[in-house]
Every structure is written in structure tokens, then in C-alpha cells.
Backbone as CSV, one residue per row, in Angstrom:
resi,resn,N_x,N_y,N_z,CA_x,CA_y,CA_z,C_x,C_y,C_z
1,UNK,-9.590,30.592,-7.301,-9.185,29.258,-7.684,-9.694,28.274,-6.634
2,UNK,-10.508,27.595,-7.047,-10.612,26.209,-6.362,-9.984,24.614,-6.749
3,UNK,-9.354,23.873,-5.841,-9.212,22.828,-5.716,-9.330,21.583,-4.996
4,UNK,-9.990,21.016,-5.618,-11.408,19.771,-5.154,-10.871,18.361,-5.953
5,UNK,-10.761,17.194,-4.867,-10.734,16.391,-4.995,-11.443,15.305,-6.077
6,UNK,-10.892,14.395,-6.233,-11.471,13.941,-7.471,-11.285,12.652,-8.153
7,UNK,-10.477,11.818,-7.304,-9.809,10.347,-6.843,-9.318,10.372,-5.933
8,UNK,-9.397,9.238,-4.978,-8.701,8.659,-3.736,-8.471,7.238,-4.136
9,UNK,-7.710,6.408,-3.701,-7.312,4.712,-4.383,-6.577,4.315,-3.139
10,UNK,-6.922,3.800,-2.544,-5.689,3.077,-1.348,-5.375,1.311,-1.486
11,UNK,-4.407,1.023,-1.266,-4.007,-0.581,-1.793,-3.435,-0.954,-0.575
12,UNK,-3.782,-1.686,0.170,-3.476,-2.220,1.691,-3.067,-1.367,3.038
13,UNK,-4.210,-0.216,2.935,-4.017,0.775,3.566,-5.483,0.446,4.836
14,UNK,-4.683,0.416,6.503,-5.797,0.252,7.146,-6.340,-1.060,6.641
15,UNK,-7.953,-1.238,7.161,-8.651,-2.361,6.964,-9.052,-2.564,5.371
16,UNK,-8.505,-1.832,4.061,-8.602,-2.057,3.330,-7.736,-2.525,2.195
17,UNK,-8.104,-3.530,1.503,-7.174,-4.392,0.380,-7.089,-3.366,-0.362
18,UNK,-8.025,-3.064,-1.243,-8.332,-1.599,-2.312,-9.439,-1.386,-2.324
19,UNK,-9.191,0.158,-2.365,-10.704,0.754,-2.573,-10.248,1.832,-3.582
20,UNK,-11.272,2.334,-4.435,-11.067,3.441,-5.055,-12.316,3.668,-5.396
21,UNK,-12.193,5.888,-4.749,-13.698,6.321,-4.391,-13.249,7.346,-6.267
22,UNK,-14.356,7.064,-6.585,-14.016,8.526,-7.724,-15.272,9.547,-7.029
23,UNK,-14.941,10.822,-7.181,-15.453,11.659,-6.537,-15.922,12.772,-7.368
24,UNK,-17.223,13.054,-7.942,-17.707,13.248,-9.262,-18.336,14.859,-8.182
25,UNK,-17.810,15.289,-7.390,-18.782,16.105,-6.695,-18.508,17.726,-7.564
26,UNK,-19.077,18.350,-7.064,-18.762,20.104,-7.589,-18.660,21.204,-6.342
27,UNK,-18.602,19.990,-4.793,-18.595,20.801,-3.530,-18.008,20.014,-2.335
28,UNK,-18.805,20.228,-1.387,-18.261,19.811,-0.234,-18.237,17.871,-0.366
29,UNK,-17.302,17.217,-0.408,-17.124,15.862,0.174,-18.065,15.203,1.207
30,UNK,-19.026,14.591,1.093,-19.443,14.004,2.894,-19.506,12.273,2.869
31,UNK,-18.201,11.711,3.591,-18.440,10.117,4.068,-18.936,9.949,5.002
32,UNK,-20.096,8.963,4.809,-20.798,8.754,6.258,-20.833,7.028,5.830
33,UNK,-21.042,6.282,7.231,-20.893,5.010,7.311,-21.173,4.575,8.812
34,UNK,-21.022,3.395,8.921,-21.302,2.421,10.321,-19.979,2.440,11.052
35,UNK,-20.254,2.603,12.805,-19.107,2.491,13.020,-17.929,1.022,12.294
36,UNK,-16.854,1.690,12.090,-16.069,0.333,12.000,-15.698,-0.015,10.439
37,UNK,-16.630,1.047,9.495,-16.490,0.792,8.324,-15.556,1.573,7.423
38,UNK,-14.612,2.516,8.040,-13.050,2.607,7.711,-13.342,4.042,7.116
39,UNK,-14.420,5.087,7.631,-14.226,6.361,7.347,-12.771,6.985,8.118
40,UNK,-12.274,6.545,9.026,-11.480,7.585,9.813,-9.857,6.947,8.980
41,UNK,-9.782,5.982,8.326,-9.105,5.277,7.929,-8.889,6.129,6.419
42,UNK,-10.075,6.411,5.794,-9.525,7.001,4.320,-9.196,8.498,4.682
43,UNK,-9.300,8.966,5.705,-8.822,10.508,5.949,-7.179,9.941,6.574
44,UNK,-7.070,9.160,6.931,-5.933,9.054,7.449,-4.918,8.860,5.615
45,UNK,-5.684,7.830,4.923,-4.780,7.834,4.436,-4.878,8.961,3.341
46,UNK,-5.614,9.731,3.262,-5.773,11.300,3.007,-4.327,11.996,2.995
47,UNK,-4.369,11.704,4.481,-3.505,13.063,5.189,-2.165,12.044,4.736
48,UNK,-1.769,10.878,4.540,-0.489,10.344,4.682,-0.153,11.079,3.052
49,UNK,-0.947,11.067,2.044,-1.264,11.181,0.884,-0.456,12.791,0.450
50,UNK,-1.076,13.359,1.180,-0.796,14.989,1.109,0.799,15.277,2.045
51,UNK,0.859,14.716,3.327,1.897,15.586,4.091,2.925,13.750,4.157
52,UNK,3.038,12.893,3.713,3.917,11.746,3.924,4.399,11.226,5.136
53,UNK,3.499,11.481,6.457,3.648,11.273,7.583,1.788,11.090,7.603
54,UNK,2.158,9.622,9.191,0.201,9.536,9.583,0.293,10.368,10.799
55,UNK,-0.524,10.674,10.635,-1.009,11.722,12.023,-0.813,11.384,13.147
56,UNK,-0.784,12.186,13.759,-0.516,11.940,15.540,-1.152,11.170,16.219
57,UNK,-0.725,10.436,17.160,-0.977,9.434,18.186,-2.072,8.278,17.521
58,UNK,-1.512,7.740,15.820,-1.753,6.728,15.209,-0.528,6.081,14.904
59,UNK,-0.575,4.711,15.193,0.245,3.524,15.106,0.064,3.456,13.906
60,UNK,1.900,2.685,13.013,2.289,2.061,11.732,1.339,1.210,11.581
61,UNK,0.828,0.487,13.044,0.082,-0.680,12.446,-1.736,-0.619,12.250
62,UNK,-1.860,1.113,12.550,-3.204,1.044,12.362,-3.349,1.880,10.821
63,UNK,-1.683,1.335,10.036,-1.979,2.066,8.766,-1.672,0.998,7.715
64,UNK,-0.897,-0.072,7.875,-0.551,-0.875,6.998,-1.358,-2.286,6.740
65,UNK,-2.065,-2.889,5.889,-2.991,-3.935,6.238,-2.211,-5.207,6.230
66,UNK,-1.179,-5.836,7.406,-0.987,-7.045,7.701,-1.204,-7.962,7.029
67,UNK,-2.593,-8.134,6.872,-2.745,-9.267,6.047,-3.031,-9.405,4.876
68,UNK,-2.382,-8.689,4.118,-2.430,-8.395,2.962,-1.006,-7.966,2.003
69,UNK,-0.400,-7.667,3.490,1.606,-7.289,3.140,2.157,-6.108,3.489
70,UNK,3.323,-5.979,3.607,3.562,-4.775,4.183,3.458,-3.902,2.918
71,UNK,3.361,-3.594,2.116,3.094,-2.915,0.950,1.688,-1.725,0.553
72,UNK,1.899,-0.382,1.144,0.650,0.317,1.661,1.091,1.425,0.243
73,UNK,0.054,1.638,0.096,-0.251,3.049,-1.490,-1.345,3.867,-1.228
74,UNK,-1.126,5.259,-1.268,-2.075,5.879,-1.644,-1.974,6.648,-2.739
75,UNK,-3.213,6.706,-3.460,-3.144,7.868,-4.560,-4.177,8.912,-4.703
76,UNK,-4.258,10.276,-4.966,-5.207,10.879,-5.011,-5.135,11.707,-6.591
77,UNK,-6.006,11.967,-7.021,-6.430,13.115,-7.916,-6.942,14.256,-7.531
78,UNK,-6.333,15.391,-7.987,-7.623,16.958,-7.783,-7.463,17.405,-9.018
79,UNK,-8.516,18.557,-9.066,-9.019,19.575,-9.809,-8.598,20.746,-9.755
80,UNK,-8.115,21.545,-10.362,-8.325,23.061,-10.340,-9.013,23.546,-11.117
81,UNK,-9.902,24.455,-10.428,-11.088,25.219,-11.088,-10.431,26.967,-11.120
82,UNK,-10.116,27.433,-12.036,-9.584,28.577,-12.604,-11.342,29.443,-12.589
83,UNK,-12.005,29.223,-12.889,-13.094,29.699,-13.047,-13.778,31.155,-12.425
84,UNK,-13.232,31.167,-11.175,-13.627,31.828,-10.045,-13.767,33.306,-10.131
């Protein structure tokens, strides 16, 4: 059994208002970007996503976007592949 991601959506999470990645892959995930452009930010809100706590030695405020409200969402979709 495999299970693979397949939506991520965040709504004032980190430096972002909303984003939503759809993730059309059949394998490994790879985000790459410029520093500063909020890869370490969608794993964070990854992990808030899956376990309802942000990870260690990250600040509330390097998760909620200020200027935008205190009002932070994440959502994800997966797959299960029975196939195997």
C-alpha cells in the first residue's frame, strides 16, 4: 500500500495569504525555490497538518500570517494506492 499526497491548501499560514499546490505526481514530491520563497513554510504547515502541533524551536508567529488575521488553515489530500 502506498500513500501519496495529492493536495496541500494553506489560508494565512506563514508568509502566505493562500496557496493551493495540487500534486498530480505518481512519486517522490520535490519543492525547490529561492531563498525566502516559503518552501520551509509549506512543510511546516505540512507537519502542523498531520501531527496538530508546529515543530520544534518554531515560533506561533513564524506560523500565523499577521497581516492577514489571526485565522491560519491547513488542508491536505492523499491517495491510497492498494495496487502494490
Amino acid at each position: 500500500m502506498r500513500i501519496t499526497p495529492k493536495l496541500l491548501e494553506l489560508w494565512n499560514f506563514g508568509s502566505w495569504r493562500h496557496v493551493k499546490l495540487v500534486l498530480e505526481n505518481r512519486g517522490l514530491v520535490l519543492i525547490k525555490g529561492n531563498t525566502g520563497s516559503g518552501k520551509s513554510t509549506l512543510a511546516k504547515a505540512l507537519f502542523w497538518n498531520l501531527f496538530g502541533d508546529i515543530p520544534e524551536r518554531c515560533g506561533s508567529d513564524e506560523v500565523v500570517n499577521e497581516k492577514e488575521g489571526s485565522n491560519a488553515a491547513v488542508r491536505s489530500v492523499w491517495a491510497i494506492d492498494n495496487d502494490e
